[in-house]
C-alpha positions in Angstrom: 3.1 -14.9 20.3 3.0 -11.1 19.6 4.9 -10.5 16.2 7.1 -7.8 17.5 7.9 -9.9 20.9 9.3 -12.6 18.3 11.4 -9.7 16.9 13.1 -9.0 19.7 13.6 -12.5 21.0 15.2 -12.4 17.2 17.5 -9.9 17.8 18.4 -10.4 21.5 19.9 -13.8 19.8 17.8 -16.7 20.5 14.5 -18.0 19.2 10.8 -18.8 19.9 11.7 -22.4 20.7 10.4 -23.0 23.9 14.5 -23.4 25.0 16.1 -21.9 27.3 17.9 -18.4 26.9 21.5 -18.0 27.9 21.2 -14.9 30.9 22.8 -12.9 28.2 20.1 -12.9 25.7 17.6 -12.4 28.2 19.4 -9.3 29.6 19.4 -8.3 26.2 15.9 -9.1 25.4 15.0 -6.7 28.4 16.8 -4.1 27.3 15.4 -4.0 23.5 11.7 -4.1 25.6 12.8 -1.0 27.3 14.1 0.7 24.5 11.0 0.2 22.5 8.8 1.3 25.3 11.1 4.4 25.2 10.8 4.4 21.6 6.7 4.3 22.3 6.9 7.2 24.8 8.4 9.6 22.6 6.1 9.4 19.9 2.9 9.2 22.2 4.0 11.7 25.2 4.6 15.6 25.4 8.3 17.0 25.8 7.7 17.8 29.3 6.4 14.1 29.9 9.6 12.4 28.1 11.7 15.0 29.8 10.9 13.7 33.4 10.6 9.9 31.9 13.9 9.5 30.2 15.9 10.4 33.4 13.9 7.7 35.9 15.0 4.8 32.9 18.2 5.6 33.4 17.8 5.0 37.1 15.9 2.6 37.3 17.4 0.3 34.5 21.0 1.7 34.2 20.6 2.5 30.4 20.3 5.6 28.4 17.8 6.3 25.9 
């Protein structure tokens, strides 16, 4: 598995087991994923881009960036 996919199943508070995750640490999980894709955006995107992006992941995923 992807080492930075391990990080994050790492800090959403389970491991690479195999075992189930409480719906909590999934929900969690998700949100890291988003927040490094944001993360991503910003450093690969122009202003105007991450300007009309950041807005729709609030939306869409109920989080700011």
């Amino acid at each position: 598995m992807n080492e930075q996919i391990n990080k994050l199943i790492n800090e959403a508070g389970t491991d690479v087991s195999g075992k189930w995750m409480s719906i909590d640490n999934v929900e969690r999980f998700a949100l890291l994923i988003v927040k490094e894709c944001q993360k991503l955006n910003s450093k690969e995107l122009s202003i105007t881009a991450i300007e009309r992006l950041l807005p729709l992941y609030k939306e869409h995923f109920g989080i700011e960036p």
